[in-house]
C-alpha positions as CSV (number, residue, x, y, z in Angstrom):
1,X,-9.7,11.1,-20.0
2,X,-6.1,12.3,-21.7
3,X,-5.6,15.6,-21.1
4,X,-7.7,16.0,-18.1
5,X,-6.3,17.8,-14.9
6,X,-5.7,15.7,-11.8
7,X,-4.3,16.1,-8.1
8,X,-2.4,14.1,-6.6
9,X,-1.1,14.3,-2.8
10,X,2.0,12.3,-1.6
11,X,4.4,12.1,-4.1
12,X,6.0,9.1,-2.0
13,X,7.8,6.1,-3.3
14,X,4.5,5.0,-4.4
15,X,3.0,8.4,-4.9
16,X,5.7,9.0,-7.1
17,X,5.4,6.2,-9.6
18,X,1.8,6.5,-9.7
19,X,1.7,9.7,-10.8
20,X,4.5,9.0,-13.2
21,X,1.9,6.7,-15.0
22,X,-0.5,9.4,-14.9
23,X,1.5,11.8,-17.4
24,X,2.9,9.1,-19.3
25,X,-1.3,8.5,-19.9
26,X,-2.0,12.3,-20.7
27,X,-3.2,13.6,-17.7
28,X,-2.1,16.9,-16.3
29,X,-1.1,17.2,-13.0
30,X,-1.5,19.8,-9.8
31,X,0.7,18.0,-7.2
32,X,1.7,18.4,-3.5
33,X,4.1,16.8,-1.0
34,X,5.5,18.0,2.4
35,X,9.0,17.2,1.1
36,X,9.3,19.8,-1.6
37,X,12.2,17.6,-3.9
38,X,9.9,15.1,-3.7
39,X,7.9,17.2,-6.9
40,X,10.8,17.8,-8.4
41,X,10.7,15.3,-11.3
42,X,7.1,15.7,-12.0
43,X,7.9,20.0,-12.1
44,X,10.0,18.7,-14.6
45,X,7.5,16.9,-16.4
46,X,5.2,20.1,-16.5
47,X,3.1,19.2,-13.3
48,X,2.1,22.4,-11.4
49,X,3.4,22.4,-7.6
50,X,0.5,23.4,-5.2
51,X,1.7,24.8,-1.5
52,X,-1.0,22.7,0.5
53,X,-3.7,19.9,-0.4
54,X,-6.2,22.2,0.1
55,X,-4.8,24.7,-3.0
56,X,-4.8,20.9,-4.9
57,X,-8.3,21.0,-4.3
58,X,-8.9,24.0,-5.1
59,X,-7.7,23.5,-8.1
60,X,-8.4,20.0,-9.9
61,X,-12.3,18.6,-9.4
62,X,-10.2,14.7,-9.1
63,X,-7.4,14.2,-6.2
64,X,-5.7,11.6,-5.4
65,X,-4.1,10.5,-2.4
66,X,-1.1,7.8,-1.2
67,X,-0.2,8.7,2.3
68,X,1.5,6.5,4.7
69,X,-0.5,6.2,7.9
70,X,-4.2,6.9,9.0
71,X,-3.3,9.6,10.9
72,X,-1.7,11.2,8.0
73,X,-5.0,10.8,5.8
74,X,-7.2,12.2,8.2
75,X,-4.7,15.5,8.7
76,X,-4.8,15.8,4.7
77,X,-8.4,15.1,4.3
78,X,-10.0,17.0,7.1
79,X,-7.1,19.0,8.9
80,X,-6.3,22.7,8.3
81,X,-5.4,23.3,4.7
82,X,-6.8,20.1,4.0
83,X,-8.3,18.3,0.8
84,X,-12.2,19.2,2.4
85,X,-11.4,23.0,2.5
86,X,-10.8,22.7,-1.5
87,X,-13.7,24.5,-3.3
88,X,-12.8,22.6,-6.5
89,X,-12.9,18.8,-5.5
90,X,-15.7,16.8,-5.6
91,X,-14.2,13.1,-5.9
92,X,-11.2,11.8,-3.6
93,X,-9.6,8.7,-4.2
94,X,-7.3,7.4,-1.6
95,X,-5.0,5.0,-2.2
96,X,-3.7,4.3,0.7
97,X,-3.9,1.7,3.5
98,X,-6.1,3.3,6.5
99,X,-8.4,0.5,7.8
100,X,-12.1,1.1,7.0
101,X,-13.0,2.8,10.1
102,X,-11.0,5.6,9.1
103,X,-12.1,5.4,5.6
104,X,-15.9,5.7,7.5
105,X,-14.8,8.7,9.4
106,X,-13.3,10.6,6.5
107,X,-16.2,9.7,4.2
108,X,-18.4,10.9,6.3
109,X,-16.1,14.1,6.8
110,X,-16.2,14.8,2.9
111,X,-19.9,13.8,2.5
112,X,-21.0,16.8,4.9
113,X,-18.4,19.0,1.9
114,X,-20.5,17.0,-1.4
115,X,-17.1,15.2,-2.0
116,X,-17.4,11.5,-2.4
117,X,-15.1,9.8,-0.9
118,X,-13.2,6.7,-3.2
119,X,-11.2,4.0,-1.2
120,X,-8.7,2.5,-3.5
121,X,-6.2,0.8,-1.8
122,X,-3.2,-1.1,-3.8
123,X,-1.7,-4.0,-4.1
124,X,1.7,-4.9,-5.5
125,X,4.8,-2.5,-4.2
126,X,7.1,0.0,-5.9
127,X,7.5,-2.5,-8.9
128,X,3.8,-2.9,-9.2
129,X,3.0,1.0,-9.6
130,X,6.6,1.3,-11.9
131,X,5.4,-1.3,-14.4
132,X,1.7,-0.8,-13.8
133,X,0.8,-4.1,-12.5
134,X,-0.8,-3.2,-9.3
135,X,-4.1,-4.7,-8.2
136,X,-6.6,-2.0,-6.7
137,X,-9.7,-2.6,-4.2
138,X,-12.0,-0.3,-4.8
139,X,-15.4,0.8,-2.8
140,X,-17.4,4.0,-3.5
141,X,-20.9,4.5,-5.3
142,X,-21.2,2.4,-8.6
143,X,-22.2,5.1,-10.6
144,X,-18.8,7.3,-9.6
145,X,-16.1,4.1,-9.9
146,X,-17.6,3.6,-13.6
147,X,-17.9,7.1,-14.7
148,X,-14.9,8.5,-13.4
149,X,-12.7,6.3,-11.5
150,X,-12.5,3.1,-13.1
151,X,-11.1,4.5,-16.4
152,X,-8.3,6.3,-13.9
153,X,-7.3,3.6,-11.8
154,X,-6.7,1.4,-14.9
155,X,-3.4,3.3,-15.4
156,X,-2.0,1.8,-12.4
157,X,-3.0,-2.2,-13.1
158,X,-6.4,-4.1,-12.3
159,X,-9.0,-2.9,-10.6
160,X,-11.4,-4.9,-8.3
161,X,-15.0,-3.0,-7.5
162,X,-15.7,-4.2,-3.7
163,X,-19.1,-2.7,-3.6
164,X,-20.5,1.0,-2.0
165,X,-20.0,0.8,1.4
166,X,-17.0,3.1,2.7
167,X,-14.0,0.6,3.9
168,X,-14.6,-2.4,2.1
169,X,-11.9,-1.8,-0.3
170,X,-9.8,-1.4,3.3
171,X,-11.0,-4.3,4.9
172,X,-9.9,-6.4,1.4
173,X,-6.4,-4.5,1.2
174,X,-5.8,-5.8,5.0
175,X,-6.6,-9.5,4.6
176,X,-4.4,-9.9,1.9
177,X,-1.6,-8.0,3.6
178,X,-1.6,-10.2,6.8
179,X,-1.9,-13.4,4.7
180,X,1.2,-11.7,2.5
181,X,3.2,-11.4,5.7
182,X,1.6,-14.4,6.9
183,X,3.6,-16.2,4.4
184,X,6.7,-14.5,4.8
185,X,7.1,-15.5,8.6
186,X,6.4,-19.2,8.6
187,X,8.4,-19.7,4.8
188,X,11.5,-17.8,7.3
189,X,11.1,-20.8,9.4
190,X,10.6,-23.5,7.1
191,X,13.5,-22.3,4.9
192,X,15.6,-21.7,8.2
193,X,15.0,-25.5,9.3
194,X,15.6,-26.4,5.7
195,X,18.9,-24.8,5.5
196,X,20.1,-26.1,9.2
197,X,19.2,-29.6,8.1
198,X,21.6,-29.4,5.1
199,X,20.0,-28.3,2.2
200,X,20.2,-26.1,-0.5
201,X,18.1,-23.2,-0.4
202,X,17.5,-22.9,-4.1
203,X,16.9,-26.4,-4.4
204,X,14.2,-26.0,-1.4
205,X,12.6,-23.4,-3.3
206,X,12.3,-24.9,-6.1
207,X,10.8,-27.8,-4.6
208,X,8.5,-25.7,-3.0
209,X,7.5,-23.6,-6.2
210,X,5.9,-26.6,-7.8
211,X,4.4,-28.2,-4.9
212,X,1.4,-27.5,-2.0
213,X,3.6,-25.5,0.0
214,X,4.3,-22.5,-2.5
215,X,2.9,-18.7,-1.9
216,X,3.8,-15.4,-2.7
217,X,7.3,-15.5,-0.1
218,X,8.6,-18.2,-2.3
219,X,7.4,-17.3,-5.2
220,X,8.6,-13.6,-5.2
221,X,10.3,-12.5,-1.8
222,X,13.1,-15.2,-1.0
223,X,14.1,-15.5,-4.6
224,X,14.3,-12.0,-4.8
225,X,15.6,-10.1,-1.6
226,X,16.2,-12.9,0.8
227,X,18.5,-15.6,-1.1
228,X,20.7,-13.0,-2.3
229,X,21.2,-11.0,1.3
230,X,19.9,-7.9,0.2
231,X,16.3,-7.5,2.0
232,X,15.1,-4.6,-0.6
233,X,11.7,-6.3,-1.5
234,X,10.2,-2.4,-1.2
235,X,8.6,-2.7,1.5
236,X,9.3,-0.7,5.1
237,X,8.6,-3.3,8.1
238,X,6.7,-0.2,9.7
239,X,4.0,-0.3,7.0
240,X,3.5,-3.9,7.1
241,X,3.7,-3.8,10.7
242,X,0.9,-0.9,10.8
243,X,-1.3,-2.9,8.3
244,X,-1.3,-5.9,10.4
245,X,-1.9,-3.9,13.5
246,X,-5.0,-2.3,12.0
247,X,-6.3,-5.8,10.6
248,X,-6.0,-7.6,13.6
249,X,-7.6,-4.4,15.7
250,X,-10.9,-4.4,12.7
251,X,-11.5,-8.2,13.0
252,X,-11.4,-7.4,17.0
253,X,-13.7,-4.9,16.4
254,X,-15.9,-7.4,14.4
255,X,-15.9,-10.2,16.7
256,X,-13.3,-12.5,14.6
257,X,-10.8,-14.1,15.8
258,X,-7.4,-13.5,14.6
259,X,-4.8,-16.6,16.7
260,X,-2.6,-17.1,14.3
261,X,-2.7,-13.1,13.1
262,X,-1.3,-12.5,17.0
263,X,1.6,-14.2,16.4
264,X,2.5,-12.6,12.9
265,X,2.1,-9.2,14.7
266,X,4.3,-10.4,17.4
267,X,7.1,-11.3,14.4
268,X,6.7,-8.0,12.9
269,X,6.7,-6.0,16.2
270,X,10.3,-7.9,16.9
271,X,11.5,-7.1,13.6
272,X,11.0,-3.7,13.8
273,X,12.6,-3.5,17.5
274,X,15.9,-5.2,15.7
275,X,16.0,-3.3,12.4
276,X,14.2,-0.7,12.5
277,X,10.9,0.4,11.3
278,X,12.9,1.9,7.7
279,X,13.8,-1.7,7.3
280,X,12.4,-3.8,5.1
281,X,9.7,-6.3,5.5
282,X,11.3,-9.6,4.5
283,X,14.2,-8.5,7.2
284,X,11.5,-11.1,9.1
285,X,13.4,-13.6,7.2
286,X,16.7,-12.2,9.4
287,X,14.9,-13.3,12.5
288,X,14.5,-16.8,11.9
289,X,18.6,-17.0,10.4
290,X,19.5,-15.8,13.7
291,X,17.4,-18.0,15.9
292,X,18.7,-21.0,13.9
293,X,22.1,-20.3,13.5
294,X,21.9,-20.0,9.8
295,X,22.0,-17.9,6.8
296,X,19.3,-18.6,4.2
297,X,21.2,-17.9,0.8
298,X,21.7,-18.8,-2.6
């Protein structure tokens, strides 16, 4: 409720406009980040600056998390000075992308603490969690996500209750972002062969947009970062290249095979080789140009 007292670790560029949202809600706000200006703006705002995760959770019963990599989740959540050493806490929702056997491990970590453990991974990019339009997967008991976390989460966009089982939320946030990047390689080479044959890449698009053929590349990514040569969707090829790593490694794990997945791996692991993992994601579109001979622009 408005004028409650949150944490929040990871004040990252979607951290940071997350927790934005939070204290334009009426929340108050005990923050942390390993990059000290990144708390700047919100010190500004009147959010208390904490030296570790563990003094966040020490100090606000709520935390919430957006970290970058599982690694970094499980060194914040269980590690030395971490979220389980609070003596505050006792509900952790993560909003990053860890995979669900992470999310397994750490739930188990926090359940031996009497912290429940909330995955709530998002949808939707820095826009998204600007204008508040994200879409969140969420998995943790039914009784916590509709006493206390639904009416939280509803600051960032729409939420989606995946059931209790720690990692579903994970396993949902994975599928769609292989099938997002999915999209973005083989639109690269249908636009690429369009473009080589003589045609307008507008035009193309637009054709596209209102035929079988259309997805979420077309509809947002090409019109947006790709026709105009800028490649700033908001989206770092290393994340996108991570997610798909760990979605491909869980459906392994399961026993389901991922062909086609292999090969959008394989585009993302040359992207990052050429770019550079800081790069972003729909610098996939820069592979195909180059392998064709063309530039794919409006």
């Amino acid at each position: 409720m408005a004028g409650e007292l949150l944490g929040f670790v990871g004040i990252g560029r979607m951290g940071g406009p997350m927790a934005e949202r939070l204290l334009d809600a009426g929340y108050r706000l005990c923050i942390y980040d390993k990059q000290p200006a990144a708390t700047a703006a919100l010190a500004a705002r009147g959010a208390r600056v904490a030296a570790s995760p563990g003094e966040v959770a020490s100090t606000a019963e709520i935390v919430l998390m957006s970290l970058p990599t599982p690694d970094v989740v499980k060194a914040v959540t269980l590690g030395e000075n971490g979220v389980a050493h609070g003596n505050r806490v006792r509900t952790l929702i993560d909003l990053s992308t860890t995979g669900p056997g992470v999310a397994g491990l750490v739930a188990q970590g926090l359940g031996d603490r009497a912290v429940t453990w909330v995955d709530a991974p998002v949808s939707g990019g820095i826009a998204g969690a600007k204008g508040g339009t994200l879409a969140l997967m969420v998995s943790c008991p039914r009784e916590t996500f509709d006493s206390t976390v639904e009416p939280i989460l509803k600051t960032f966009g729409k939420v989606f209750y995946t059931g209790d089982k720690p990692g579903l939320a994970q396993t949902a946030k994975l599928v769609n972002n292989l099938l997002a990047a999915a999209a973005l390689v083989i639109s690269s080479e249908g636009m690429a062969m369009g473009v080589k044959a003589g045609l307008d890449p507008k035009i193309l698009l637009d054709i596209i947009n209102v035929s079988s053929g259309r997805n979420s590349a077309t509809q947002d990514k090409f019109p947006r970062s790709v026709l105009p040569g800028s490649f700033d969707f908001g989206f770092a090829t290393a994340l996108s290249y991570k997610d798909v790593r760990l979605c491909l490694d869980e459906a392994e794990a399961m026993g389901v095979p991922m062909i086609m997945g292999a090969v959008v791996r394989q585009i993302l692991a040359l992207t990052q080789a050429k770019y550079g993992p800081d790069s972003d994601f729909t610098s996939i579109a820069r592979l195909s140009e180059e392998w064709a001979g063309v530039e794919i622009r409006g």
